[in-house]
C-alpha positions in Angstrom: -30.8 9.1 -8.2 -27.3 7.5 -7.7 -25.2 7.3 -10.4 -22.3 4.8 -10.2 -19.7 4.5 -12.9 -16.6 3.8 -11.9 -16.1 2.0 -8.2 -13.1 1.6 -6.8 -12.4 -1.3 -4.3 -8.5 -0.7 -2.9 -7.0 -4.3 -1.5 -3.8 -5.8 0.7 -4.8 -9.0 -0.7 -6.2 -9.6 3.0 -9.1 -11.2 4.0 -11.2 -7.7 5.2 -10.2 -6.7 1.3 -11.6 -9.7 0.1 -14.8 -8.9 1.7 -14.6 -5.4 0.0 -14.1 -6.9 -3.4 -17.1 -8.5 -2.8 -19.2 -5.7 -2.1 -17.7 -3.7 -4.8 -18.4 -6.5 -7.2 -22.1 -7.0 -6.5 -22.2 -2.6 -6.3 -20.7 -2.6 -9.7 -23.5 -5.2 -11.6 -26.0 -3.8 -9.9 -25.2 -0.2 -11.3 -23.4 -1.3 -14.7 -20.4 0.2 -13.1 -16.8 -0.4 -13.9 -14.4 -1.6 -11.1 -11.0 -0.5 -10.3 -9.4 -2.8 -8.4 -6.1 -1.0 -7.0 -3.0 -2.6 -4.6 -0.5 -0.1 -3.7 3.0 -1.4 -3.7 5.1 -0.1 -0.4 8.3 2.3 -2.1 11.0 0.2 -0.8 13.3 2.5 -1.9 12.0 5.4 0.1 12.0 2.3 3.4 15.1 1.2 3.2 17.0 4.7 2.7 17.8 5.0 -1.7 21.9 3.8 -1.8 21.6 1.3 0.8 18.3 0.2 -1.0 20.3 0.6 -4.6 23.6 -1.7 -3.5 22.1 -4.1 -2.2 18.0 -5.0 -3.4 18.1 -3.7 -6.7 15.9 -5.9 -8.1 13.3 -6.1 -5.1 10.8 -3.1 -6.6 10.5 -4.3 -9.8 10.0 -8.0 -8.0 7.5 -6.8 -6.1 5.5 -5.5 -8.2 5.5 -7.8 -10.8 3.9 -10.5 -7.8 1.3 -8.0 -6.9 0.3 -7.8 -10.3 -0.1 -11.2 -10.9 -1.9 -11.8 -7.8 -4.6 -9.0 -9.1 -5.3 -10.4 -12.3 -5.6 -13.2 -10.3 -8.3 -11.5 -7.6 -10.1 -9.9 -10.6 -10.9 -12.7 -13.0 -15.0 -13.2 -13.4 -16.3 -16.1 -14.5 -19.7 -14.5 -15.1 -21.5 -14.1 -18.4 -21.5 -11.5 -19.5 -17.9 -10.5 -17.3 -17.8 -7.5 -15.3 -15.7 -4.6 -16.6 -12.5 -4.6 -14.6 -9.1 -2.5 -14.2 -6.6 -4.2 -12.0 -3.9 -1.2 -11.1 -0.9 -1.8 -9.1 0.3 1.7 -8.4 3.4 2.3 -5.9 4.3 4.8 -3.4 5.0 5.3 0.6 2.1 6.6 1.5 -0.9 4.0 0.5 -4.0 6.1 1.9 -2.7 9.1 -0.1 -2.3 7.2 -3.0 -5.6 5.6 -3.1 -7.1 8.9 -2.7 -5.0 10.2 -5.8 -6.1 7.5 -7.9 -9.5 7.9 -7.0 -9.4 11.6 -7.7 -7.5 11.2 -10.9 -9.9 8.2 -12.5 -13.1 10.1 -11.6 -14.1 7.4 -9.0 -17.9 7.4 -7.6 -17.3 5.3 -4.9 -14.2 3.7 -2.6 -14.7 0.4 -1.0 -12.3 -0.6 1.6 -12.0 -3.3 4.2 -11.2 -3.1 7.7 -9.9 -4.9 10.3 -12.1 -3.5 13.1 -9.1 -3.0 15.5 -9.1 -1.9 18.9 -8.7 1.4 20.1 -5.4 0.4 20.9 -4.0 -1.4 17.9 -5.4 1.3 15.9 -4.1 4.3 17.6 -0.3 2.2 17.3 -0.6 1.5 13.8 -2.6 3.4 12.2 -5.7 2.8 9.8 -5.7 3.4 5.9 -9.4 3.1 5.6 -9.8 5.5 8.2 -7.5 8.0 6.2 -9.0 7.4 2.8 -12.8 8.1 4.2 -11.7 11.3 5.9 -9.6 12.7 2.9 -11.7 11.1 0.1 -13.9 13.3 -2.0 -15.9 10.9 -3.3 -18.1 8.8 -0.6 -16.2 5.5 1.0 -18.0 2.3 1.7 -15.7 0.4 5.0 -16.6 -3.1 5.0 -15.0 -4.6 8.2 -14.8 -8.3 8.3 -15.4 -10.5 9.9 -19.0 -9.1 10.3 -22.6 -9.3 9.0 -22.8 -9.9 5.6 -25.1 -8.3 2.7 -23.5 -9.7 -0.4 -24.7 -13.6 -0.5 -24.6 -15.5 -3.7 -26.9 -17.3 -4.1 -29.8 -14.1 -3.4 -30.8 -12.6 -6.6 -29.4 -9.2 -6.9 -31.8 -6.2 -7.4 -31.4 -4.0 -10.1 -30.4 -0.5 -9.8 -31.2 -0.1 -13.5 -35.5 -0.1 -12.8 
């Protein structure tokens, strides 16, 4: 039997995340699951180089992540009875796959959900793709949910229970 806990749905606060959320959502009432909703904050004092960072943006960071914050309480606020248990972590660092992995690691996560962009070969292979690092570094399994694309999570289907 699956056993899901703790589910982890990591977002840019872009529309392929916003599909993720929804997945992870409907995963986490189905199971009774808690959901993690993290947004890593780029290090923008690792970017920009620390004294040229330090005499000039001091303030940016901590900026930064206050908005990101804000914008996840935002994302995570459930209107239904009774309300899903959420934690909304803002975490920074430079690397954001890595640190989604960490976190995951560190909080005992069951599951990652992730969006993706479905790129082509090209765009991917130029910039990269942090669902594509999580699921090969991850230790727990990762759900991709690439939008735009078939959906499974409708709301107005009622959900089966995981709990039979």
């Amino acid at each position: 039997m699956i056993a899901l806990k703790k589910i982890l749905v990591a977002t840019d606060f872009g529309e392929a995340a916003d599909a993720a959320l929804a997945y992870g959502r409907a995963l986490a009432r189905t199971f009774g699951a808690t959901l993690h909703v993290l947004h890593v904050v780029d290090d923008v004092y690792v970017r920009l180089g620390g004294d040229a960072y330090a005499a000039v943006l001091p303030d940016l960071q901590q900026d930064t992540e206050r908005q990101a914050k804000q914008r996840l309480a935002e994302l995570v606020v459930d209107n239904d009875v009774p309300p899903l248990p959420t934690d909304p972590v803002v975490l920074t660092a430079s690397a954001t796959a890595l640190a989604i992995v960490d976190y995951a690691a560190t909080a005992g996560i069951d599951l990652i959900v992730v969006g993706t962009h479905g790129r082509t070969a090209v765009a991917h292979f130029l910039m990269g793709s942090v669902a594509e690092r999580v699921v090969r570094t991850a230790r727990c399994p990762v759900l991709t949910v690439r939008h735009p694309e078939r959906d499974f999570v409708t709301p107005d289907l009622p959900v089966a229970s995981a709990r039979a």
